[in-house]
Structures are given as structure tokens and as C-alpha cells.
C-alpha positions in Angstrom: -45.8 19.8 77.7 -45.4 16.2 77.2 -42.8 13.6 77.0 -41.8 11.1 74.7 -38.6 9.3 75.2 -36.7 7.7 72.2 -33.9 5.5 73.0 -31.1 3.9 70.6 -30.8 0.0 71.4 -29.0 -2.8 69.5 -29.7 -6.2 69.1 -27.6 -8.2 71.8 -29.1 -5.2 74.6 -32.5 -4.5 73.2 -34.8 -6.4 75.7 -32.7 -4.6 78.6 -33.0 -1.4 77.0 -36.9 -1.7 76.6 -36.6 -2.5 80.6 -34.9 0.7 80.9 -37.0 2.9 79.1 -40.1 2.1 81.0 -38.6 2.8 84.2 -37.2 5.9 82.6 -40.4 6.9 81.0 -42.0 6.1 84.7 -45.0 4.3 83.6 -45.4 3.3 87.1 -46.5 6.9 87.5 -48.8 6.8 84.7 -50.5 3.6 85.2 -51.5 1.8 88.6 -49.5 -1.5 89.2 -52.3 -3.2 91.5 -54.9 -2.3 88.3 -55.2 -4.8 85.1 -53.3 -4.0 82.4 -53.9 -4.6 79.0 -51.4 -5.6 76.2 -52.8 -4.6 72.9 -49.8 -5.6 70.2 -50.2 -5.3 66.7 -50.7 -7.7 64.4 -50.5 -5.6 61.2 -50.4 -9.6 58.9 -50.4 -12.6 60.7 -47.1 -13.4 58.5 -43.5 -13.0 59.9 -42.8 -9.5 58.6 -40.8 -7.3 60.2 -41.5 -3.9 60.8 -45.5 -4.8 60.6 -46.3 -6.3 63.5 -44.5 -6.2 67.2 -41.7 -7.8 67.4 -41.1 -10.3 70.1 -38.6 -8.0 71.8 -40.8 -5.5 72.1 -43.5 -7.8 73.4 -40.5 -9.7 76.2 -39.2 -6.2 76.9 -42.5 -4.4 77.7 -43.7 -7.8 80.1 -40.5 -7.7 81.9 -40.6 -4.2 82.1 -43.7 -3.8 83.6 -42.8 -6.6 85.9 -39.6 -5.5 87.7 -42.3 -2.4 87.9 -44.4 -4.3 90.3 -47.1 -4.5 87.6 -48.3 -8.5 88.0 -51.8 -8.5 86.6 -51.0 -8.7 82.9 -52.9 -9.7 80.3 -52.6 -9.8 76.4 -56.0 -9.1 74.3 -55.9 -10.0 70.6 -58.7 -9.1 67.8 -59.2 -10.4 63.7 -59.9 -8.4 61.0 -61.3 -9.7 57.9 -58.0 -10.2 56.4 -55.8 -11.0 59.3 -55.9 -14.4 61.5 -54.8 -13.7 65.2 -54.0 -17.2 66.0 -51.8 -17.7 63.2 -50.2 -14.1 63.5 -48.7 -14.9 67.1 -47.7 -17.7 66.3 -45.5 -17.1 62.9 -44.3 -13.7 65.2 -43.2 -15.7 67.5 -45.4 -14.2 70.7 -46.7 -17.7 72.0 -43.7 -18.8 73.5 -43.1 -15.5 75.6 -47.0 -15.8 76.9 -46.2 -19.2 77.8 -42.5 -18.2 79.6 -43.9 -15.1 81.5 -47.8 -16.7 82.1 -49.5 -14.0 80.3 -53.2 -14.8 79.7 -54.5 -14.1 76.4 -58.1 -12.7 75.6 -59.5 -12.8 72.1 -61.9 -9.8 71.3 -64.1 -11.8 68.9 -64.6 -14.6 71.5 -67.7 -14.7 73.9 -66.4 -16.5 76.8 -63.6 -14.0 77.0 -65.9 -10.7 76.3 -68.9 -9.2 75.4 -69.7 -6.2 72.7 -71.4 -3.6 74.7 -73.0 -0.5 73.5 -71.2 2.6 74.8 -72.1 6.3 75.6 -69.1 8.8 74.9 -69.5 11.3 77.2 -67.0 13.6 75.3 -67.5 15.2 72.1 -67.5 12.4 69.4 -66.8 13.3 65.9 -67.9 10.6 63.4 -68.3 7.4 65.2 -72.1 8.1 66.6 -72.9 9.3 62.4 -71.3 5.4 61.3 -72.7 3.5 63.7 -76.0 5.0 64.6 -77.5 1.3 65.8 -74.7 2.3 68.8 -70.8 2.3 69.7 -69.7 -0.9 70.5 -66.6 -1.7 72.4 -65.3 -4.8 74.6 -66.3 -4.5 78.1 -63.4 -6.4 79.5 -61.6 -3.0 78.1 -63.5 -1.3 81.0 -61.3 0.1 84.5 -58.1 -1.5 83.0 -54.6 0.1 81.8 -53.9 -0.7 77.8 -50.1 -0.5 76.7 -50.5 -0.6 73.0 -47.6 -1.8 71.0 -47.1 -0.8 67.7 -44.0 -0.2 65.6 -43.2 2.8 63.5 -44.2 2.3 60.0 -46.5 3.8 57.0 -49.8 3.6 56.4 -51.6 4.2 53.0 -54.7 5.5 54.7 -53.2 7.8 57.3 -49.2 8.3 56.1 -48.2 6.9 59.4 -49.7 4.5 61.8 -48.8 4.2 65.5 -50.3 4.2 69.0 -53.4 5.9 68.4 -54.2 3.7 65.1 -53.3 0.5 67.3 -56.5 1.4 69.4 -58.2 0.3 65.8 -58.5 -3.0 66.4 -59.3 -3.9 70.2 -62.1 -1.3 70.2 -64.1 -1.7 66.5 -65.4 -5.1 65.7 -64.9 -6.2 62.1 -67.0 -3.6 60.8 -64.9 -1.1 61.1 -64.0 -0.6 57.3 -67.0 1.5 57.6 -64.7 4.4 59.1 -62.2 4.3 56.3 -63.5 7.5 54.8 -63.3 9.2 58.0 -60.4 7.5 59.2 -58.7 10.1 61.1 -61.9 11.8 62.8 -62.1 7.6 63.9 -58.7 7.6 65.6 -59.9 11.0 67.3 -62.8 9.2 68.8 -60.9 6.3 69.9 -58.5 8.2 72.2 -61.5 9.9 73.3 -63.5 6.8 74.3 -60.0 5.3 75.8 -59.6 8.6 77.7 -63.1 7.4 79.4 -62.8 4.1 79.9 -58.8 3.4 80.5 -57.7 4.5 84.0 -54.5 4.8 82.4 -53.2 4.7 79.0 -49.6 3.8 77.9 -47.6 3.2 74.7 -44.2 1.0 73.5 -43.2 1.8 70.1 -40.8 -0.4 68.4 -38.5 1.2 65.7 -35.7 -1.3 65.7 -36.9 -2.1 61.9 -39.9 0.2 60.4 -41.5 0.3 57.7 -41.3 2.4 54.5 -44.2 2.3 51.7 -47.7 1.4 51.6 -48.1 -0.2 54.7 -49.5 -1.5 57.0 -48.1 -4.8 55.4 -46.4 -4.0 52.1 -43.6 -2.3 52.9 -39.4 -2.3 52.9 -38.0 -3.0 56.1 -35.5 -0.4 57.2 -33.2 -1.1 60.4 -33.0 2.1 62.3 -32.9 0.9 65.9 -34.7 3.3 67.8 -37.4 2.7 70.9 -40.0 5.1 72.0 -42.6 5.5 75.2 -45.1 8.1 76.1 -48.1 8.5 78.1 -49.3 11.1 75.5 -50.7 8.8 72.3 -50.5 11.8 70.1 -46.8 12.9 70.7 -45.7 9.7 70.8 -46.9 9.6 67.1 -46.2 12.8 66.3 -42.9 12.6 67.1 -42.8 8.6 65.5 -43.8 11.0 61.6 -41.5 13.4 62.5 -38.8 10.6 62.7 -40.0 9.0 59.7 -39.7 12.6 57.9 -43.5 13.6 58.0 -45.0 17.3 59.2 -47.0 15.9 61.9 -49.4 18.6 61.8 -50.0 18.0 58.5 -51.8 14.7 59.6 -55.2 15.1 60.5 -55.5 12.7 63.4 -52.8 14.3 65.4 -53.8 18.0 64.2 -57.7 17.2 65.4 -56.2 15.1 68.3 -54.2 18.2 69.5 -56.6 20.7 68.8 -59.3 18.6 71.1 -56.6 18.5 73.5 -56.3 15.0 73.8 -52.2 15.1 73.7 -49.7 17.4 71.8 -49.0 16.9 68.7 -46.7 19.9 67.9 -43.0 18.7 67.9 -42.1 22.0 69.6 -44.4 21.3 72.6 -42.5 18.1 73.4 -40.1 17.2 75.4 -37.3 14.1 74.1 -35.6 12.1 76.6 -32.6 10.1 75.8 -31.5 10.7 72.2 -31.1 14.2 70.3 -33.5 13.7 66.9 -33.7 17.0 65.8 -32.2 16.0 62.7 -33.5 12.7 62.3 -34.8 12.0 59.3 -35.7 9.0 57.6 -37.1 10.5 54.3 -39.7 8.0 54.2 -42.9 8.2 51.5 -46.1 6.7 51.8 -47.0 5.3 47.9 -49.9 3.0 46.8 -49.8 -0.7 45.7 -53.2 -2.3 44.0 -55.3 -2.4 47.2 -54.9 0.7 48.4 -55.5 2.1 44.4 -58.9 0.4 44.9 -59.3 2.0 47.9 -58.4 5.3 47.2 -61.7 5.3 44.6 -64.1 3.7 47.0 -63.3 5.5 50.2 -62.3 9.1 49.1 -63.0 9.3 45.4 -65.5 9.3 42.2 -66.8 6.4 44.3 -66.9 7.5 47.7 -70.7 8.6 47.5 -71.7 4.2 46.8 -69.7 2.8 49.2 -72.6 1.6 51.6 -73.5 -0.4 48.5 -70.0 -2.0 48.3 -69.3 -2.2 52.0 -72.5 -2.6 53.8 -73.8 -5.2 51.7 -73.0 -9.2 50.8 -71.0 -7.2 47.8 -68.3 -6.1 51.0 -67.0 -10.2 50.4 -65.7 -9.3 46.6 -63.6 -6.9 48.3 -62.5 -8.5 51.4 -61.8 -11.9 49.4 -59.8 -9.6 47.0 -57.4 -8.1 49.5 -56.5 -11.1 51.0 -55.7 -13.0 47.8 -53.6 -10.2 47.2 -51.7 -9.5 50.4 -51.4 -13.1 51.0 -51.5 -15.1 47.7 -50.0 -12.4 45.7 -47.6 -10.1 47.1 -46.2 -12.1 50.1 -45.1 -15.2 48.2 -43.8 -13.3 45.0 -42.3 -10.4 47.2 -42.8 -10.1 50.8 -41.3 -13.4 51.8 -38.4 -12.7 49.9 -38.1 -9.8 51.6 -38.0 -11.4 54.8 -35.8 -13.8 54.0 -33.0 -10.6 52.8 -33.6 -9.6 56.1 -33.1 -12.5 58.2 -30.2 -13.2 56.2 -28.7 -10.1 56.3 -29.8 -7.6 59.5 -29.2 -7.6 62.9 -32.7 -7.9 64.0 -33.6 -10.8 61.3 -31.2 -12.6 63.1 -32.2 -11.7 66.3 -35.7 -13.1 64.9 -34.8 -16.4 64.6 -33.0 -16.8 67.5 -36.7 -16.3 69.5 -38.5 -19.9 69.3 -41.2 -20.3 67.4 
């Protein structure tokens, strides 16, 4: 059986009540303080969004928390996408100052003098990832012998219905190639707890839920305050638990039914054990949806089109598409409805304000 603890927090307590749940949740116990440890937030959109991307609560809260601990080699590691800019993302989310206040050094994944790509050799059973890229796995090799805390908040995703700690693993261990998995997104995820299994003497996870996300996320969603905190050792009840919450069967999503069945963590709500709040009858009745990229996705990656996709993703053509989703994340639906969005919320929840208050 595993644990996953879910706490209730509020604004004016929230960064003492993230130091409480780690030492509640023990992750002293899970991962060695004397041993590096990784951050890995999310940066979901570089812009201010709440409810796509850590929140600076979450990132103070987990530092300190690991600190009173005894943890003191800490370390933040950031990566790109093709549509995302990591520089810009932690600044507009408001991360640089709290680097700065609790000297954190931060690692960039797509910079040489802070790592190198190496080609890796799972020595468990890997589903698709050896079939994608058959040239090799690469991963980071600064990832190598170090604890990861992965940070990621509970939201939707159009591509997997939910997105969460194991999804967060996405990004620090697949270079910008790794659209090529879209089609097999959940045997991916599968292969990236695996390979973090292997290389990870420990492996820990801080899930934000003070505002998540409903909607086709990870970026166009509405942000809902609902105040809740999660840990867990175990990356697949931590998320199975996190769509349970949000309203999903968590079975019912592959990545945590194959995760479970390869025994990798439990993703039956039954099998797991909640500390702190009762949620047996939380539920947030959240829904997934589509907006225009991931209707253009949908036909590429799992329909009529699926079986030409090495033409459109593995060749100069990939461009059209990548240009296209950023025009329309950031050109199109942040300035005519995201930002306005935010702006609602800074105005008129708790946690926008408490955004604000964090200097920029």
C-alpha cells in the first residue's frame, strides 16, 4: 500500500503548511539529505497562469521544507520545449527571486556547460521509447545518483485527461524531440518512471492544487481555487489520487493502469492510503475538452492521419506546426482570453492576490 497525503491550506498559512506536509509525508525517509536533489517545477507556458505552472508557494514551501529537513544540496534544473521559453517562464512566475533568497542554483537541460545528453540503457522492461528513438535514449547525465522532487500542479491535459507527477518527468528527461511520443504518450510516461526508478536514488513529488486547472490544458484552461496540497513517494498514486480529485476513474487512464500493472506504484484508489483530509467524496467534476491545437492534434497523432506523422513531425514540415501552436497559445488565445483570465483572478481569488504579493 502506498501513501499520499492531501492537505487543506489557505493563503495567509500555505508556505507553512507545504513545510508541514513534507515532514508529515517524511520525505527524509524517502530521499537521502546528504544526496543532491533535484527540483524539477513545471513550467506548463512561460506566462503568469495560474493553475499551469508551479506556483511560487509551492516552489518557497518545498525549498524550505526540504531545508528545516536537513536537505542542503539543492538544486533547480529547468528544460524548453519548442513552444515554451524557460527563462522567461520563471521569471513572469515569479521563481527567480526565491532562487536568489534561498541560493538555489539553477541548471538548464538544453545548456552544455550545465549537462550533457547521454545515451541510456534501461535495464527494465521499456515499452515504446527504444521503438521511437532507435538511434538511442537520451537523457541528462547530471540526472544521474541524484533525488528529483517534481512539482506539478493538478490540472487537465488534452493528451492524457490529467497531467501530474509522472507527466512532469516529460520534460527534464526527453530533449525537444519528444513530440515524437505523442501517439504513445502514456506507454512514454511508463518508461519515464521506469528509467527514473534506475537512475534516481530516490524519487519524490509536491503537488500544488491551491488553483487547478479545468479544460484542455496544459495551458488553456479555467482556473478553479480549491486549496488542496498533495505529497507521495509513489508517482502513480500521487496522480491517481490527483484524477480521482478532479472526478476521473484513474484506472481508466492508461499511464497509471500500465504504471500499476508494471508495478511501478499503485494506482487503485483503494490501495492507498490518505493522510490528512477525508476526500472520499471530493469531486471536482472536471472535463478534459479540445480547443484548435489539440483538434489538430487529435488527427495527426491518433487519427485518419496518424499513419504520416513522421512526414509532419520528423521532417523541416514539424516548423509549420510548432510555429502554429505558438502563435496560437501565445498570440491568440492568451491576449484575447487567457490574460483576461488572469487578471479575474488576481482581482478576485485568494491566491491571485497572494500572487502578486511574491516579487517579481
Amino acid at each position: 500500500m502506498s501513501t499520499v497525503y492531501v492537505f487543506k491550506t489557505r493563503p495567509e498559512t500555505v508556505v507553512d503548511d507545504y513545510i508541514k506536509l513534507l515532514k508529515t509525508a517524511q520525505v527524509n525517509r524517502h530521499l537521502d539529505p546528504n544526496t543532491t536533489t533535484i527540483l524539477k517545477d513545471n513550467i506548463s507556458w512561460h506566462f503568469p497562469y495560474l493553475s499551469a505552472n508551479t506556483t511560487p508557494w509551492q516552489l518557497e514551501g518545498t525549498i524550505l521544507g526540504l531545508k528545516e529537513l536537513g536537505f542542503r544540496d539543492i538544486t533547480c534544473v529547468q528544460n524548453k520545449t519548442v513552444v515554451t521559453n524557460a527563462f522567461k517562464g520563471e521569471k513572469l512566475n515569479k521563481y527567480v527571486p526565491i532562487f536568489k533568497k534561498y541560493n538555489i542554483p539553477v541548471l538548464y537541460n538544453f545548456r552544455d556547460e550545465d549537462m550533457k545528453w547521454v545515451t541510456y540503457e534501461p535495464k527494465g522492461d521499456i515499452l515504446v521509447l527504444d521503438k521511437i528513438f532507435p538511434e538511442g535514449i537520451r537523457i541528462p547525465d547530471y540526472f544521474f545518483g541524484k533525488n528529483v522532487v517534481h512539482l506539478p500542479t493538478m490540472k487537465c491535459h488534452i493528451y492524457t485527461t490529467t497531467t501530474g507527477a509522472m507527466k512532469n518527468a516529460f520534460g527534464g528527461l526527453l530533449n525537444t524531440k519528444r513530440h515524437y511520443t505523442h501517439s504513445v504518450i502514456h506507454e512514454t510516461l511508463v518508461d519515464l518512471l521506469t528509467i527514473q526508478k534506475e537512475i534516481h536514488p530516490g524519487v519524490f513529488a509536491v503537488m500544488d492544487g491551491t488553483v487547478c486547472g479545468n479544460g484542455p490544458g496544459p495551458r488553456t484552461m479555467e482556473p478553479i481555487e480549491k486549496d488542496y496540497i498533495l505529497a507521495s513517494a509513489d508517482q502513480v498514486a500521487i496522480d491517481a489520487i490527483a484524477a480521482k480529485m478532479m472526478g476521473f476513474d484513474p484506472l481508466s487512464l492508461p499511464f497509471i493502469r500500465l504504471a500499476h500493472e508494471k508495478g511501478l506504484g499503485v494506482g487503485d484508489p483503494r490501495q492507498i492510503e490518505i493522510v490528512g483530509e477525508d476526500i472520499e467524496r471530493v469531486n471536482f467534476n472536471f472535463s478534459v475538452g479540445d480547443n484548435l491545437a489539440s483538434r489538430v492534434g487529435d488527427l495527426l497523432w491518433f487519427g485518419p492521419l496518424k499513419a504520416m506523422q513522421n512526414l509532419f513531425f520528423r521532417t523541416p514540415l514539424v516548423n509549420l506546426f510548432i510555429f502554429g501552436s505558438f502563435f496560437y497559445h501565445d498570440y491568440f488565445w492568451w491576449p484575447t482570453r487567457g490574460k483576461k483570465k488572469m487578471e479575474y483572478v488576481r482581482k478576485n481569488y485568494r491566491w491571485g492576490q497572494l500572487f502578486d504579493k511574491y516579487s517579481e
